[in-house]
MDTraj code that builds the backbone (N, CA, C; nanometers):
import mdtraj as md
import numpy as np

residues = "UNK UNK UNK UNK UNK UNK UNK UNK UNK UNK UNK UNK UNK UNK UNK UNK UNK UNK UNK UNK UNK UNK UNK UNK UNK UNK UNK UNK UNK UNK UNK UNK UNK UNK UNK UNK UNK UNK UNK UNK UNK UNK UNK UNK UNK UNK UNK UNK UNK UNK UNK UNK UNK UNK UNK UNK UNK UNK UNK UNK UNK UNK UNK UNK UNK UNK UNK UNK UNK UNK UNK UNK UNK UNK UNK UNK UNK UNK UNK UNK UNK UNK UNK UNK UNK UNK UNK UNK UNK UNK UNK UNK UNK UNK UNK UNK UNK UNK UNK UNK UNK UNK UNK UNK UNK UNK UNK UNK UNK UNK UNK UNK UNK UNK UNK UNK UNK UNK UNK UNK UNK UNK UNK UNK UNK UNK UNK UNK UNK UNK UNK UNK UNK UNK UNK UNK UNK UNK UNK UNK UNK UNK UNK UNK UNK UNK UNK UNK UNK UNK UNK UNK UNK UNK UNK UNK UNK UNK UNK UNK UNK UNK UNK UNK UNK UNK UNK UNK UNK UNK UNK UNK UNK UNK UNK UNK UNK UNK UNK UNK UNK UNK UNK UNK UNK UNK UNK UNK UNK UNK UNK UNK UNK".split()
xyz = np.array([
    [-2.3256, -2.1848, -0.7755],
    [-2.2736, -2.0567, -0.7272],
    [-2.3135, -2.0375, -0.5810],
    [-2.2056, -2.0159, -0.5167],
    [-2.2418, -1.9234, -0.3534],
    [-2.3165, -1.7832, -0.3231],
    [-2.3544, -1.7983, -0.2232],
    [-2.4054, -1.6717, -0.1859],
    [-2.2800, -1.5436, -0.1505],
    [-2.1620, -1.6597, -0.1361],
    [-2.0038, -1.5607, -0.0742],
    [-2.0038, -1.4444, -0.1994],
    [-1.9664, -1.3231, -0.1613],
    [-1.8930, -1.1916, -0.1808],
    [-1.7503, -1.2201, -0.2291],
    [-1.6766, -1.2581, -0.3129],
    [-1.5523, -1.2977, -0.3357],
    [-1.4907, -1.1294, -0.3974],
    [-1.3555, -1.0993, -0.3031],
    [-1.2821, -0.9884, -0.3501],
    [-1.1280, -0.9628, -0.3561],
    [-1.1140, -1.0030, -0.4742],
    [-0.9284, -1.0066, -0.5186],
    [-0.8375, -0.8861, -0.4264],
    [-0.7385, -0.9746, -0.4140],
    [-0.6009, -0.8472, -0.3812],
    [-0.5225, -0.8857, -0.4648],
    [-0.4580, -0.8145, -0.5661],
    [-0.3244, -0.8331, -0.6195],
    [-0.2279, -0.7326, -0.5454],
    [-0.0801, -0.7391, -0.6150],
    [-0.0234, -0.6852, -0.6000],
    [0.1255, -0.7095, -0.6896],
    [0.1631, -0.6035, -0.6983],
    [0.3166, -0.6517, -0.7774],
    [0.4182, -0.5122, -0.7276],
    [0.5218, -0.5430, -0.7592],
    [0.6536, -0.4921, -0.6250],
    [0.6426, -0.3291, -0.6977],
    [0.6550, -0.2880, -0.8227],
    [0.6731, -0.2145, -0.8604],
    [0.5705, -0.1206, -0.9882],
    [0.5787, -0.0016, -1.0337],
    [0.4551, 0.0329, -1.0646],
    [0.5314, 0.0183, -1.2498],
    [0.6349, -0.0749, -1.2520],
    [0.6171, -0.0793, -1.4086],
    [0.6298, -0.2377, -1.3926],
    [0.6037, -0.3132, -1.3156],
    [0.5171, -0.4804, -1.3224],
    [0.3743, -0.4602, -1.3607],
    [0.3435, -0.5531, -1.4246],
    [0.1907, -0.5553, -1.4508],
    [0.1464, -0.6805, -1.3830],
    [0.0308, -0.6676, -1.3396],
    [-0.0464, -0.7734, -1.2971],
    [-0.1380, -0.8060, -1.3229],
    [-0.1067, -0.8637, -1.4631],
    [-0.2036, -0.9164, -1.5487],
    [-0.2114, -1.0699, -1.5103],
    [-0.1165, -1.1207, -1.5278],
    [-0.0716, -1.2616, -1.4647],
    [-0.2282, -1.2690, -1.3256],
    [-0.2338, -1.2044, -1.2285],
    [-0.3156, -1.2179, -1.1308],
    [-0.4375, -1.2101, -1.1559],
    [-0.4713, -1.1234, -1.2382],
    [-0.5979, -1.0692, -1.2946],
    [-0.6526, -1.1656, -1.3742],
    [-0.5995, -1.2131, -1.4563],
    [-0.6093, -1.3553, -1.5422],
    [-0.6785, -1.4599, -1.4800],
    [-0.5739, -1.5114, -1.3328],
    [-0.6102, -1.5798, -1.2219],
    [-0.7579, -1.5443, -1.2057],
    [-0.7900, -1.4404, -1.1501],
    [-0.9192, -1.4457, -1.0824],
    [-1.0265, -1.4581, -1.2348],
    [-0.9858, -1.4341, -1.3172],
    [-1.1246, -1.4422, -1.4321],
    [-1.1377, -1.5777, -1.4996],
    [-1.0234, -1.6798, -1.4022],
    [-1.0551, -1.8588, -1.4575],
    [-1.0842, -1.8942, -1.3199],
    [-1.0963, -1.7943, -1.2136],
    [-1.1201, -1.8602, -1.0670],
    [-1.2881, -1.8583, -1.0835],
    [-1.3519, -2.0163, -1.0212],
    [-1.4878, -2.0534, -1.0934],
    [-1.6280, -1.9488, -1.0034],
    [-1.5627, -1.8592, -0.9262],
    [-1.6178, -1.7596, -0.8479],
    [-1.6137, -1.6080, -0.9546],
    [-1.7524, -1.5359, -0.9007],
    [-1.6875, -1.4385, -0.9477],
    [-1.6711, -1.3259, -0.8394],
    [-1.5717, -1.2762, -0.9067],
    [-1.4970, -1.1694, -0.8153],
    [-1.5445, -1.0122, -0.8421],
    [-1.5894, -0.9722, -0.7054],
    [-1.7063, -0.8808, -0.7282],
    [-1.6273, -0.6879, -0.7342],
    [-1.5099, -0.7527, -0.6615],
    [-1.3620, -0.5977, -0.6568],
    [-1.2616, -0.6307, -0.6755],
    [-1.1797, -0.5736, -0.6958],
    [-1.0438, -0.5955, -0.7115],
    [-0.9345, -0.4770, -0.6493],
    [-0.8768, -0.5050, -0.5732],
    [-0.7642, -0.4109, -0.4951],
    [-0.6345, -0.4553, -0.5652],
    [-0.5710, -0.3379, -0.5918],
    [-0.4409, -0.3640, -0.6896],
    [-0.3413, -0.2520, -0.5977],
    [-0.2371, -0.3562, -0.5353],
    [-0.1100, -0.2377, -0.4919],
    [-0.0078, -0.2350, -0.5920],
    [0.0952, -0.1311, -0.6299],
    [0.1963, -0.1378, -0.6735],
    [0.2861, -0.1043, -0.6014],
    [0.3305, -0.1520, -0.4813],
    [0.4169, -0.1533, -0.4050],
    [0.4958, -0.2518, -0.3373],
    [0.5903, -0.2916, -0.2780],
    [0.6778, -0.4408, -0.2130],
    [0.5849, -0.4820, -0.1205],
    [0.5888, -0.5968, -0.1273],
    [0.5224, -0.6622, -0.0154],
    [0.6168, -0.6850, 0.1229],
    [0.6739, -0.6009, 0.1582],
    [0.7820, -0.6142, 0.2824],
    [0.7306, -0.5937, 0.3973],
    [0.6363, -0.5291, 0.3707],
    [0.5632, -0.4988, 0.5088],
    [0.3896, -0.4996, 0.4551],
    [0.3263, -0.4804, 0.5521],
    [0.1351, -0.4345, 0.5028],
    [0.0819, -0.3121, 0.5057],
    [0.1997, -0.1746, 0.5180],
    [0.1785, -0.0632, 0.4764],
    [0.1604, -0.0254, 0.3476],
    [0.0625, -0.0541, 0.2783],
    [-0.0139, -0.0715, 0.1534],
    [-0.1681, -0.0513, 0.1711],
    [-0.1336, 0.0835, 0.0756],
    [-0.2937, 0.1627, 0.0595],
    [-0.4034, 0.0465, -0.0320],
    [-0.3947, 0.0028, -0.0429],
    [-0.4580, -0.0814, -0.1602],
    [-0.5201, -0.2014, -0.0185],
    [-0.4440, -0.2220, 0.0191],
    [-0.4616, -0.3669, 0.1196],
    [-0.5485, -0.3128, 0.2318],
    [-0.5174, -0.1572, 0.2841],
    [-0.5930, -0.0926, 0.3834],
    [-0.7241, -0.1298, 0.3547],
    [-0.7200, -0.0281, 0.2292],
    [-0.8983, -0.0321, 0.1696],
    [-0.9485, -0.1795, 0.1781],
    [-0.8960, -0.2624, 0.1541],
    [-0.9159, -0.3988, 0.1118],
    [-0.9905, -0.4033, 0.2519],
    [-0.9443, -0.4482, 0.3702],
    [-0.9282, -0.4780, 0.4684],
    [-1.0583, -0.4281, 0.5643],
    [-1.0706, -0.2704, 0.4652],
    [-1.1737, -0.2416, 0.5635],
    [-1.3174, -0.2342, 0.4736],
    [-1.2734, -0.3034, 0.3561],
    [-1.4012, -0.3043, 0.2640],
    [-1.4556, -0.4431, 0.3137],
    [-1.4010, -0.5429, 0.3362],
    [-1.4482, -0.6589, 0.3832],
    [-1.5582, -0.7088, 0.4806],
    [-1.6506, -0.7232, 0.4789],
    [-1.7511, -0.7672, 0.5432],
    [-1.7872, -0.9303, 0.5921],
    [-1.8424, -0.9221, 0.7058],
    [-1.8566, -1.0870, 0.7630],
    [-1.9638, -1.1828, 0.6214],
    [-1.8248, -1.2966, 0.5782],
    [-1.9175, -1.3484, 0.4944],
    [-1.8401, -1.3899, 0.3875],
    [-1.7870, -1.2400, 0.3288],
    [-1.6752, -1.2137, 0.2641],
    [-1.5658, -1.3459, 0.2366],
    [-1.4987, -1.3423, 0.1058],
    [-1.4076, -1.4304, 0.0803],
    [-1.2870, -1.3564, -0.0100],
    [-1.2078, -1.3156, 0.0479],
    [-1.0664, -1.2580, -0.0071],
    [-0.9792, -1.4112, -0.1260],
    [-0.9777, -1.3358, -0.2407],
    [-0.9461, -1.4434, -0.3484],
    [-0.7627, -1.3544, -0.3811],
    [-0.6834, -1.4469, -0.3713],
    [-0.5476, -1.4162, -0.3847],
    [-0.4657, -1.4930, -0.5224],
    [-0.3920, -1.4451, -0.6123],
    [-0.3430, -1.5411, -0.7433],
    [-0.2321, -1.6661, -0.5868],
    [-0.1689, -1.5885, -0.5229],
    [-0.1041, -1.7178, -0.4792],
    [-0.0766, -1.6141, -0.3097],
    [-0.0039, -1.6820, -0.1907],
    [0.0081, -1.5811, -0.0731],
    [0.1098, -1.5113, -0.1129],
    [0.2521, -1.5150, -0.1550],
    [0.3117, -1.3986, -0.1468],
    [0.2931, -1.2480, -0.1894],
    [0.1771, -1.3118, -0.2550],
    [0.0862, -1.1805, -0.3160],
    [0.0379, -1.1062, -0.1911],
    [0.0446, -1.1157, -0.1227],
    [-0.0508, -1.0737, 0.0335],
    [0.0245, -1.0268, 0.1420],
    [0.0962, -1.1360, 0.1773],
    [0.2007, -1.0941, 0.2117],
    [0.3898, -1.1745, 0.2083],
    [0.4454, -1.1061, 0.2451],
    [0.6164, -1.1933, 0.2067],
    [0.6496, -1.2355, 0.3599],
    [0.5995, -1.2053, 0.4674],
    [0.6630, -1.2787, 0.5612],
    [0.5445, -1.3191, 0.6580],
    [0.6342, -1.4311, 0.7275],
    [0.4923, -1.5204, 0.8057],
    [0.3904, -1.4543, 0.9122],
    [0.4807, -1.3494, 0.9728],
    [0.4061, -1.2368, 1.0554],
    [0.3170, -1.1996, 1.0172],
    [0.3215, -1.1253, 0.8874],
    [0.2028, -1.0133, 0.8087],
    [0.1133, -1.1510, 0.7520],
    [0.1147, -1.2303, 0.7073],
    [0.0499, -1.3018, 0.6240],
    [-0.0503, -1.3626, 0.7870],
    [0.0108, -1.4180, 0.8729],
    [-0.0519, -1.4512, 0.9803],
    [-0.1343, -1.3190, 1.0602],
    [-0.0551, -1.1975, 1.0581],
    [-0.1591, -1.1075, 1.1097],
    [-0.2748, -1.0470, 0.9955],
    [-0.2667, -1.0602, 0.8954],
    [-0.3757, -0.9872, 0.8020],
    [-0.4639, -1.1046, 0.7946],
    [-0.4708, -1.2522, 0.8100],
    [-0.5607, -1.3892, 0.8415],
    [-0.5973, -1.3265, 0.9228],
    [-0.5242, -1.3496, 1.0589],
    [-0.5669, -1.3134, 1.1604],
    [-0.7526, -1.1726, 1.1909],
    [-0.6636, -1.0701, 1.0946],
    [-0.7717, -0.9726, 1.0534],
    [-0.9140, -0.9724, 1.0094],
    [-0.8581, -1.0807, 0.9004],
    [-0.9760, -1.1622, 0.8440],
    [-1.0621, -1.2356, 0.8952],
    [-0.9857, -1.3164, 0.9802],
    [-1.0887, -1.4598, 1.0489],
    [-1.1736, -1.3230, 1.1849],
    [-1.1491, -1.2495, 1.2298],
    [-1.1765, -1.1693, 1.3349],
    [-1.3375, -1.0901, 1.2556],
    [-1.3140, -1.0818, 1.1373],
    [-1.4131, -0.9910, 1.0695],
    [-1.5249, -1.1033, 1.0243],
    [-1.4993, -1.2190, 1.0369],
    [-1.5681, -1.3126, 0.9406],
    [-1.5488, -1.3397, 0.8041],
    [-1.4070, -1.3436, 0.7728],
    [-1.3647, -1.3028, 0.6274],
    [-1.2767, -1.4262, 0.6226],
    [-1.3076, -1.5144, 0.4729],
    [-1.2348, -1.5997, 0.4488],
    [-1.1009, -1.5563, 0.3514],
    [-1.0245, -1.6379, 0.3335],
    [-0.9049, -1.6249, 0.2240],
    [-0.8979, -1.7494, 0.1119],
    [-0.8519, -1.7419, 0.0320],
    [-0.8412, -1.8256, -0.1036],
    [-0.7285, -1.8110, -0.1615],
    [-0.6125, -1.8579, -0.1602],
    [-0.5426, -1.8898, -0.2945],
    [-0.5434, -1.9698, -0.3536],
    [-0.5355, -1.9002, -0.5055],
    [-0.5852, -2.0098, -0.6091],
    [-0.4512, -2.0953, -0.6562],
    [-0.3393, -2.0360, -0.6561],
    [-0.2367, -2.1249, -0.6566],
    [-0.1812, -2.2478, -0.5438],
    [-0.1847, -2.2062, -0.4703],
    [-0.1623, -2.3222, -0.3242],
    [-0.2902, -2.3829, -0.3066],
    [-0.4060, -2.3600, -0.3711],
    [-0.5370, -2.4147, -0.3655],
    [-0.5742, -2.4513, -0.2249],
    [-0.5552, -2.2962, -0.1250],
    [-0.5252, -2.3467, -0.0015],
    [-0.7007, -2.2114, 0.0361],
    [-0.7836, -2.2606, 0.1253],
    [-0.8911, -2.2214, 0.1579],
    [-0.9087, -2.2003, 0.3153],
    [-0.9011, -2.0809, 0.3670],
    [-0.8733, -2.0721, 0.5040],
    [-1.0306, -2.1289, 0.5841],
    [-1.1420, -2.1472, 0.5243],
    [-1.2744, -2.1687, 0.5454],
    [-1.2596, -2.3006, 0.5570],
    [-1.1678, -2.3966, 0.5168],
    [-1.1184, -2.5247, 0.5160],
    [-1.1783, -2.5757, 0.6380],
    [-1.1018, -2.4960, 0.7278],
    [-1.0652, -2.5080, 0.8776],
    [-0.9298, -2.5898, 0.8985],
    [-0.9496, -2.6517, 0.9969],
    [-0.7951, -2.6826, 1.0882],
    [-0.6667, -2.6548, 0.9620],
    [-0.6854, -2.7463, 0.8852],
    [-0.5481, -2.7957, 0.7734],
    [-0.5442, -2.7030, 0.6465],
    [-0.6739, -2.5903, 0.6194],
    [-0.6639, -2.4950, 0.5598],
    [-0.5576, -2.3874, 0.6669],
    [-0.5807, -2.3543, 0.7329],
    [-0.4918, -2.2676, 0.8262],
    [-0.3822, -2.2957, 0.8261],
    [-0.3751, -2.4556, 0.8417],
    [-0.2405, -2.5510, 0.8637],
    [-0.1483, -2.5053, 0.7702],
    [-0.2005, -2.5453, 0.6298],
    [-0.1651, -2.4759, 0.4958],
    [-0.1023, -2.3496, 0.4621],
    [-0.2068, -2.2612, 0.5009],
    [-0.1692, -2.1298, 0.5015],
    [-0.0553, -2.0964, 0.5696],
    [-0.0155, -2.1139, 0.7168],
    [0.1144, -2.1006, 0.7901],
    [0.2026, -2.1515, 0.7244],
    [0.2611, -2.2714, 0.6586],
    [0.3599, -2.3465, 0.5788],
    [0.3823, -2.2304, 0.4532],
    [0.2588, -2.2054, 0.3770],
    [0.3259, -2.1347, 0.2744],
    [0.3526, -1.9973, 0.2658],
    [0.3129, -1.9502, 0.4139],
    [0.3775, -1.8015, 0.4232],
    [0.5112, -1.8230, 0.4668],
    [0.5623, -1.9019, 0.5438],
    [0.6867, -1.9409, 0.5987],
    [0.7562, -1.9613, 0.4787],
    [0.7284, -2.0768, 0.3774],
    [0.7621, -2.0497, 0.2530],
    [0.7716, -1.9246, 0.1609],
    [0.7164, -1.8417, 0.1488],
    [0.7131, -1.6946, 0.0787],
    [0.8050, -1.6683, 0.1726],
    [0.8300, -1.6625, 0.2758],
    [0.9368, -1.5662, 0.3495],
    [1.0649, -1.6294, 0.3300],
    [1.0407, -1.7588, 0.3555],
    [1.2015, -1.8133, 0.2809],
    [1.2507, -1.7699, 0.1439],
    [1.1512, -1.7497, 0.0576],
    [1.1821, -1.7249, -0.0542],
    [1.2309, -1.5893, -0.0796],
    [1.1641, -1.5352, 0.0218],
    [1.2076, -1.3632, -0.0414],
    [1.3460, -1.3441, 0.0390],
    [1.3946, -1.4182, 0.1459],
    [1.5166, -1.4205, 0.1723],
    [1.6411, -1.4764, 0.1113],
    [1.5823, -1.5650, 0.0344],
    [1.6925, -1.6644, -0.0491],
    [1.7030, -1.5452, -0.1269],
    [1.6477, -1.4709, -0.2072],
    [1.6488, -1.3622, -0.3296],
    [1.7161, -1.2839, -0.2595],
    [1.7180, -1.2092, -0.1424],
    [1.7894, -1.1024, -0.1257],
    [1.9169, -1.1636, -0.0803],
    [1.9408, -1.2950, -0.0425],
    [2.0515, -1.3333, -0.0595],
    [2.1805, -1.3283, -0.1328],
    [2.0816, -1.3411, -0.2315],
    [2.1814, -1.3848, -0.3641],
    [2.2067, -1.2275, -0.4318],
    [2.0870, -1.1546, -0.4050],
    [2.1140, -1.0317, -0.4861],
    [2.2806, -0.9490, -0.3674],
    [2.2723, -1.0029, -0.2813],
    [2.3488, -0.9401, -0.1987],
    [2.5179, -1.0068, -0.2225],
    [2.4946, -1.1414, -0.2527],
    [2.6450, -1.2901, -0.3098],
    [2.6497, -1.1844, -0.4037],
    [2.5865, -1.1672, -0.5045],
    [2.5731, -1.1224, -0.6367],
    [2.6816, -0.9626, -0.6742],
    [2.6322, -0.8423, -0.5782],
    [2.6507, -0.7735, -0.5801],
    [2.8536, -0.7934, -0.4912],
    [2.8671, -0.8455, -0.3964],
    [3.0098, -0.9028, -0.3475],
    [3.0811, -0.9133, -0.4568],
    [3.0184, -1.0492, -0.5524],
    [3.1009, -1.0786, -0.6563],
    [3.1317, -0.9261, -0.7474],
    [3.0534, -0.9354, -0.7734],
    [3.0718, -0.7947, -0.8800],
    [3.1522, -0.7159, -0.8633],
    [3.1522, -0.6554, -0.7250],
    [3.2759, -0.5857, -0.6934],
    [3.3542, -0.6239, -0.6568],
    [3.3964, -0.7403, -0.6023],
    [3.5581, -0.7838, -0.6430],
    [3.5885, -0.8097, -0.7729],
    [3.5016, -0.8285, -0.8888],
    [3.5209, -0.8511, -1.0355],
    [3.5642, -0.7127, -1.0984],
    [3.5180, -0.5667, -0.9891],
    [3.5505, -0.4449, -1.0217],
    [3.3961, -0.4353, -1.1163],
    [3.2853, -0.4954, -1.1524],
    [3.2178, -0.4355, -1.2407],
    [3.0817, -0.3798, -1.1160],
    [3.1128, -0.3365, -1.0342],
    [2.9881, -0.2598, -0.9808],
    [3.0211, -0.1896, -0.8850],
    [2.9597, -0.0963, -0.9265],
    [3.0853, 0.0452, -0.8199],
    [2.9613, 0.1298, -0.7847],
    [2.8316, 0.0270, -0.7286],
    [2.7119, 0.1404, -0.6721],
    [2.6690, 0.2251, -0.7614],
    [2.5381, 0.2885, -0.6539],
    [2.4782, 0.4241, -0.7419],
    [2.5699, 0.5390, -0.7981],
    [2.5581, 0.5709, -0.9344],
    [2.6308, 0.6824, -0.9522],
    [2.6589, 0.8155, -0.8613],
    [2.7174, 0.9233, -0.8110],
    [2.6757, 1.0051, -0.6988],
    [2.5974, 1.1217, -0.7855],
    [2.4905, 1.1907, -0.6616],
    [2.3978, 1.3221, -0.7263],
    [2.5611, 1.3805, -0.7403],
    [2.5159, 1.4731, -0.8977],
    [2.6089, 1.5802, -0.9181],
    [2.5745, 1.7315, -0.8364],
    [2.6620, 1.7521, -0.7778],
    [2.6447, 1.9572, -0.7270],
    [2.7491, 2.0372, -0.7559],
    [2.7043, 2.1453, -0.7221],
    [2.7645, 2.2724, -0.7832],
    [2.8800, 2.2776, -0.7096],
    [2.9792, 2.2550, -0.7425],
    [3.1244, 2.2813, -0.6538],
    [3.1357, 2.4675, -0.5817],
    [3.1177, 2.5012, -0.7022],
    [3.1453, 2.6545, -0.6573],
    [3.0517, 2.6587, -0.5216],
    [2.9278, 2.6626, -0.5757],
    [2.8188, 2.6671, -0.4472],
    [2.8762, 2.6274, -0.3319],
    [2.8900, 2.4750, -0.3089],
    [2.9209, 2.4245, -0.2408],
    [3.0607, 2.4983, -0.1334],
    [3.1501, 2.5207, -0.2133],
    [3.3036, 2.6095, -0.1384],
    [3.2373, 2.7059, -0.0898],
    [3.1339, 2.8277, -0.1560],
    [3.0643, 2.9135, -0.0998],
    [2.9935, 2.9094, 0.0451],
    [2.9057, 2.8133, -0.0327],
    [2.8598, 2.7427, 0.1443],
    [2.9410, 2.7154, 0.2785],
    [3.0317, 2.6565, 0.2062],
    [3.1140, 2.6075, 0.3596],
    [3.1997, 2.7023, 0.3929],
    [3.2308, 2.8135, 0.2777],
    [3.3149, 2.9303, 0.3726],
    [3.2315, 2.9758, 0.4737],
    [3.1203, 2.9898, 0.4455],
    [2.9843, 3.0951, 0.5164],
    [2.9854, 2.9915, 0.6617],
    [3.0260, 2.8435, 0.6183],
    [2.9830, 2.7909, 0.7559],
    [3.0896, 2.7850, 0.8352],
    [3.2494, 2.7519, 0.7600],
    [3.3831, 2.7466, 0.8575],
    [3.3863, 2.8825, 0.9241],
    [3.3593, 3.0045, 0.8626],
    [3.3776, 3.1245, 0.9119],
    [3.2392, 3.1333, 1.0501],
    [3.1717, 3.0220, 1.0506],
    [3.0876, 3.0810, 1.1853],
    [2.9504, 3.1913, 1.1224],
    [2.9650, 3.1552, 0.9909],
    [2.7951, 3.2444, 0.9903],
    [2.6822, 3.1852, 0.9662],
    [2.7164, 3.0512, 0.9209],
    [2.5793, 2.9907, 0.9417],
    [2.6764, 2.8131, 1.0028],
    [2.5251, 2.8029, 1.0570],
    [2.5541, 2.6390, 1.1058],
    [2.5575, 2.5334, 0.9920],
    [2.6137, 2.4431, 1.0130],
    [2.6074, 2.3161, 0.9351],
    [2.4815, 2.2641, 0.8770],
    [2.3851, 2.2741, 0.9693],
    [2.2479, 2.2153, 0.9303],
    [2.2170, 2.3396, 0.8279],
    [2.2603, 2.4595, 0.8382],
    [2.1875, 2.5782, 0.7432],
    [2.1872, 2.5272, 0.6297],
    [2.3532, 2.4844, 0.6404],
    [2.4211, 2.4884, 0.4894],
    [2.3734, 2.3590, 0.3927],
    [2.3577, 2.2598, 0.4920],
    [2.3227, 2.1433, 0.4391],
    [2.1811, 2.1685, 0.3297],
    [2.0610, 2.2301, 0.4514],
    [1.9641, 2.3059, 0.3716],
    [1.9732, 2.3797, 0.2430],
    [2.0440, 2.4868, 0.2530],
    [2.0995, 2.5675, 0.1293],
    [2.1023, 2.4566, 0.0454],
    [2.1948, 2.3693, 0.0227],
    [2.2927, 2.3015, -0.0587],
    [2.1639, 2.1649, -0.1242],
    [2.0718, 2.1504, -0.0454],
    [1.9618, 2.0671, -0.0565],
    [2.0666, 1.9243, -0.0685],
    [2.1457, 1.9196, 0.0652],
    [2.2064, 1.7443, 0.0499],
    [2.2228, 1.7066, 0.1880],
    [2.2054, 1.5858, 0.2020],
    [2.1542, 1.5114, 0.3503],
    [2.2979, 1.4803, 0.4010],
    [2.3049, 1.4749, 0.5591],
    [2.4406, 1.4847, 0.6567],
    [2.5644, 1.4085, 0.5579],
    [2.5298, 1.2761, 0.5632],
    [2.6453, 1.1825, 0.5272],
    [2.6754, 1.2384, 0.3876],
    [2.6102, 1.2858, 0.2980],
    [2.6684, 1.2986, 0.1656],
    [2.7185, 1.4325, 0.1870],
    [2.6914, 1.5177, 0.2633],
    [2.7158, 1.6678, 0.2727],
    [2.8632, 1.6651, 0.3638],
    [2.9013, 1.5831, 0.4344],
    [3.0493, 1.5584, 0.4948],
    [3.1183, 1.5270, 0.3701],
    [3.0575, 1.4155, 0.3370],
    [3.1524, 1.3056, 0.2582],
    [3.2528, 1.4353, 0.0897],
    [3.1372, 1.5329, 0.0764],
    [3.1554, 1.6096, -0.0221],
    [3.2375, 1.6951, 0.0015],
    [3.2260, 1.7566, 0.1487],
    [3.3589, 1.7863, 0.2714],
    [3.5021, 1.7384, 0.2218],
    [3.4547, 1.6300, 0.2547],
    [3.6274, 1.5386, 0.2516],
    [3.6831, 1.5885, 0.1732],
    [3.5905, 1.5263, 0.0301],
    [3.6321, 1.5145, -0.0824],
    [3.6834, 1.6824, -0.1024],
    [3.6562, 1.7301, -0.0908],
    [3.6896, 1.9380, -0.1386],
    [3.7742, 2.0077, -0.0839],
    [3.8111, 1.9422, 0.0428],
    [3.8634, 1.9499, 0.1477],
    [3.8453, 2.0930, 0.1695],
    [3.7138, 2.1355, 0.2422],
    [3.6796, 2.2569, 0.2423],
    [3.6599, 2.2689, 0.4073],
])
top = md.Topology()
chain = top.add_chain()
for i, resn in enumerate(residues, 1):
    res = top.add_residue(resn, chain, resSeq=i)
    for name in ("N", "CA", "C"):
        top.add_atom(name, md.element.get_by_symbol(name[0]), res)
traj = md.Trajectory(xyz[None], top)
């Protein structure tokens, strides 16, 4: 056993994923892991309360234990600037899946850059396809978007007399009506009010 401080980040995109799968990881990782930071949010960016704390709980010495990098982060920027964070504090990184160790030195780092570049390819190929995906569909006619919020028609004619007649402004009415510019025209059109 080391004298290292070892402290997990998970994370999973959404708050009905579980991340048990990760958690698992660190309790066969032959370290033990002394915290655990859990986000339930996308990894699209590093605006993540979970990762903050992480970040500033870390001390020189420290060894950040990850189930794999896209866990950390999804594109090569963030994954290279939150290292970056790390190596600055005296803080190592670990994933246990890429079995990649930033304490390595040269070809651990080496490592690390390849498979964030990788995570970022990957999360682009996915929104790729979810995007092919969604094309097809609607030329197949089976996907016709979010359903629209339902509102009060009457209300609504009410409102916009009050606003065509010049007694309240557009932005009032929008307020009143609690619906944002583009849907508050578009409902326009449609009423032809």
């Amino acid at each position: 056993m080391s004298d290292k401080t070892y402290i997990g980040y998970a994370r999973v995109s959404t708050l009905e994923q579980n991340e048990a799968r990760q958690i698992k990881s660190f309790d066969d990782f032959p370290e033990k892991i002394k915290k655990v930071f859990i986000d339930k949010v996308s990894g699209k960016d590093t605006n993540r309360p979970e990762l903050k704390k992480m970040l500033d709980y870390v001390r020189e010495g420290d060894v950040v234990v990850v189930s794999d990098f896209s866990r950390l982060a999804r594109s090569t920027r963030d994954m290279l600037q939150i290292v970056q964070e790390l190596t600055d504090k005296g803080v190592g990184l670990i994933s246990i899946k890429e079995a990649v160790d930033t304490n390595s030195g040269a070809m651990g780092k080496f490592f690390l850059t390849i498979f964030a570049a990788l995570a970022e390819l990957e999360r682009e190929t996915i929104l790729q396809r979810q995007r092919e995906g969604i094309a097809i569909a609607k030329q197949q006619g089976k996907y016709k978007g979010r359903k629209p919020i339902p509102y009060d028609e009457v209300k609504v004619r009410a409102e916009c007399k009050k606003w065509r007649s010049g007694e309240q402004t557009a932005v009032a009415t929008m307020k009143k009506l609690d619906i944002k510019k583009n849907r508050f025209y578009n409902i326009v059109k449609e009423l032809g009010v």
